[in-house]
C-alpha positions in Angstrom: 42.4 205.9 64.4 43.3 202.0 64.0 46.1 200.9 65.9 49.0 200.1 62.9 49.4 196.6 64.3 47.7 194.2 66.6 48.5 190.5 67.2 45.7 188.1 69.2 46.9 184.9 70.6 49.7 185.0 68.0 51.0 181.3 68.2 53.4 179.3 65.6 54.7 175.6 66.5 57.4 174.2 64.8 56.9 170.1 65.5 56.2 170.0 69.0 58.1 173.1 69.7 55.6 176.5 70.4 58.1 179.1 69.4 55.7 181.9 69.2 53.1 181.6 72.5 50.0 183.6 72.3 51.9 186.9 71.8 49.0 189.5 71.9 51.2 192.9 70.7 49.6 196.7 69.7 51.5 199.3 67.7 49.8 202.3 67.5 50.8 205.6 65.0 54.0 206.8 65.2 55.4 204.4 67.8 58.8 203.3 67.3 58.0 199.4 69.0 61.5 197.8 70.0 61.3 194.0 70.4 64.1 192.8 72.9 64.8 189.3 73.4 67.6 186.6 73.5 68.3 185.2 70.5 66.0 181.9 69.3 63.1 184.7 71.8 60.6 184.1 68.6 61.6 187.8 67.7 62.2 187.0 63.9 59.1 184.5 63.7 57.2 187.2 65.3 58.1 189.9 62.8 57.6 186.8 59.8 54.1 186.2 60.8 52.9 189.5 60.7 54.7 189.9 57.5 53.0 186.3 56.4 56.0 184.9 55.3 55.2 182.3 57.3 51.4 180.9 58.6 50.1 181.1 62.0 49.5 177.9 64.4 46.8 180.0 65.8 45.8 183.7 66.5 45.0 186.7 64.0 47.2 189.4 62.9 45.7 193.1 62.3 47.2 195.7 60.0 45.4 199.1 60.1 42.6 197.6 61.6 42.1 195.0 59.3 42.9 190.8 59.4 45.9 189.8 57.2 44.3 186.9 56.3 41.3 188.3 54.4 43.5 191.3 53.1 47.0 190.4 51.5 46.9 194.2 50.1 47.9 195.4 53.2 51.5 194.3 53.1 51.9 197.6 50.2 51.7 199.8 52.7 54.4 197.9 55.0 58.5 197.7 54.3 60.6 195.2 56.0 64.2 194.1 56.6 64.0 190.2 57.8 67.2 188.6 57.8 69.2 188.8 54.7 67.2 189.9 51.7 67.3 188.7 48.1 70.2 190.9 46.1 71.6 190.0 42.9 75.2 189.8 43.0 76.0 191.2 39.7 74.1 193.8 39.7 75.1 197.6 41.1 73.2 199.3 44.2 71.1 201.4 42.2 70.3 198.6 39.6 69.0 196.0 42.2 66.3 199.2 43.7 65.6 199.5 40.2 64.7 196.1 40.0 62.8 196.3 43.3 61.1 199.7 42.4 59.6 197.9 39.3 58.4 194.9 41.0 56.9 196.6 43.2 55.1 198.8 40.5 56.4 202.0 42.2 56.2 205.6 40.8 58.8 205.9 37.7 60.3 209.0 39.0 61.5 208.0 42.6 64.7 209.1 43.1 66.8 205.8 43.7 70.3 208.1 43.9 68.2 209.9 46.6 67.3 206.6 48.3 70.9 205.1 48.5 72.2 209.2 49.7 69.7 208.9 52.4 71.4 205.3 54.3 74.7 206.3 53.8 75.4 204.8 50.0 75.8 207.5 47.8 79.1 206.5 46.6 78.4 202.6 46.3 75.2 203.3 43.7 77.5 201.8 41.0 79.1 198.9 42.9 78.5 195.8 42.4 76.4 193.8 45.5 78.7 191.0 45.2 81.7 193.3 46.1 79.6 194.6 49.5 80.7 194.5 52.8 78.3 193.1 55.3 77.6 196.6 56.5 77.0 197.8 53.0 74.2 194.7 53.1 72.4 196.0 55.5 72.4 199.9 54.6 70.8 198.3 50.9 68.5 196.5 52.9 67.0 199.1 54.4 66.7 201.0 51.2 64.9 198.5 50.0 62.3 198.4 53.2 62.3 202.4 52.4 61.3 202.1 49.0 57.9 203.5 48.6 57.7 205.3 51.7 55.8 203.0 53.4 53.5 203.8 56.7 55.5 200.5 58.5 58.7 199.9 58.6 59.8 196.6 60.3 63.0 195.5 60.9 64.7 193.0 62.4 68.3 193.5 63.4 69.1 196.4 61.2 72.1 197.9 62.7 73.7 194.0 62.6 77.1 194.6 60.8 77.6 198.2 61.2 80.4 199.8 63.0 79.6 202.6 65.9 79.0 205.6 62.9 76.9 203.6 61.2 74.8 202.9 63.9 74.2 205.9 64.7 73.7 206.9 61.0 70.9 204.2 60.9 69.1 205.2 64.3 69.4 209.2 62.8 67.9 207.8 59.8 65.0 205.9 61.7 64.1 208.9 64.3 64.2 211.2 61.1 61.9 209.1 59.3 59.5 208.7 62.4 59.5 212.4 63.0 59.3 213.9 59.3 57.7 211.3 57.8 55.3 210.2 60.6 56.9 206.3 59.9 55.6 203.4 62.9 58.6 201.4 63.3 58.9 197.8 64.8 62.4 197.1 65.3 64.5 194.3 67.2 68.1 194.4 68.2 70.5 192.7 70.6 71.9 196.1 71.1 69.9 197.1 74.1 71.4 200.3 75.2 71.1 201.4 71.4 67.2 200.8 71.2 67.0 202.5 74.5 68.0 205.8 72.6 65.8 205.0 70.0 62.5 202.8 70.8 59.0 204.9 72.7 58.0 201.8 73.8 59.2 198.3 74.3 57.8 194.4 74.1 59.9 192.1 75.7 59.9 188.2 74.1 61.0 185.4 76.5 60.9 181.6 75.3 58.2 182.5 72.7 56.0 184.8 75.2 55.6 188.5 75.9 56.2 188.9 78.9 56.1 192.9 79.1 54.9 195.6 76.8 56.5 199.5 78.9 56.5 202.5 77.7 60.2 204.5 77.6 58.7 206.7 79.5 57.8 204.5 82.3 61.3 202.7 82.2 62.5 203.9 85.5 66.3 201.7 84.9 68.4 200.8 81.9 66.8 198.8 79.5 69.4 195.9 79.9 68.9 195.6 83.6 65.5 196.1 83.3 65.3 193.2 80.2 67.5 190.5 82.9 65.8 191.4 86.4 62.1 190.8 84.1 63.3 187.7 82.8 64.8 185.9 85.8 61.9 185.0 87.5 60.6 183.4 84.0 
């Protein structure tokens, strides 16, 4: 079976700044891959160029086996949370899906009252976006990287907002829909101890580089230790 992702000598410069430095990273089924890093790591521009949102310096990304760059189809099977996304303000919950569910040319029946019920919004379907609390943002946001029930899920800071419950309603979610739903997930947070719970296996991103990819299974300390004794020497 093809490894979900694979980035080779995955570079991106910015001017004369390499933010992204020959990052070579494999995902394979069913992994839920947590990126950890400090912040301005590469961990967004990482997640952006295997997305292509943004083109490579130099390097090749992989999706199910295949390059990116000679198959743009590849991104249907992929949903993603990067940064704030696109929501009109005027429009309800459910009406923005909607919108989303037809862009995307998604099956008329799927069940957007069942989407919004499964991250916690069953009660804001008919609120206005504009009238969201940051929280809120980010539990539609992740709806929207749901939508389709896609075979990758990436997402960058998606418990950013949330109070304590909601976190852990979002990592419930995320191990639910890696376990039921056999879901690879690449997830970053600044949260270390709460990807600890929920990450198999990590990737560590220092000054554009990955330094480390571990298993959780081989992680013989906390992750946050683990994360500064790593990147001292670096």
């Amino acid at each position: 079976m093809n490894n979900i992702l694979e980035t080779e000598n995955l570079t991106k410069w910015y001017g004369s700044s390499k933010v992204v430095d020959g990052v070579n990273i494999t995902i394979e089924p069913g992994e839920i891959y947590g990126l950890i890093g400090k912040n301005g790591a590469g961990k967004t521009t990482i997640m952006k160029l295997v997305l292509s949102m943004i083109r490579p310096s130099d390097g090749i990304v992989k999706l199910f086996g295949e390059s990116t760059s000679t198959n743009a189809n590849l991104h249907n099977k992929v949903g993603a949370l990067i940064e704030t996304p696109t929501f009109y303000p005027f429009f309800t919950a459910e009406q923005n899906l909607e919108y989303y569910k037809r862009v995307k040319g998604l099956d008329f029946h799927l069940d957007i009252k069942e989407l919004l019920a499964v991250v916690g919004l069953e009660e804001a379907g008919d609120k206005k976006y504009k009238n969201f609390s940051l929280g809120m943002k980010q539990r539609l946001g992740i709806a929207l990287a749901l939508l389709g029930n896609p075979e990758f899920l990436i997402l960058d800071e998606p418990i950013n907002g949330l109070d304590p419950e909601g976190i852990k309603e979002v990592r419930d979610l995320l191990i639910k829909q890696n376990k039921e739903y056999g879901t690879t997930i690449f997830i970053s947070s600044h949260i270390l101890s709460e990807l600890s719970q929920l990450a198999t296996k990590f990737g560590v991103v220092h000054k554009g580089k990955l330094l480390e990819e571990i298993e959780s299974t081989e992680l013989k300390m906390d992750l946050e230790i683990y994360f500064l004794d790593l990147i001292k020497g670096k």
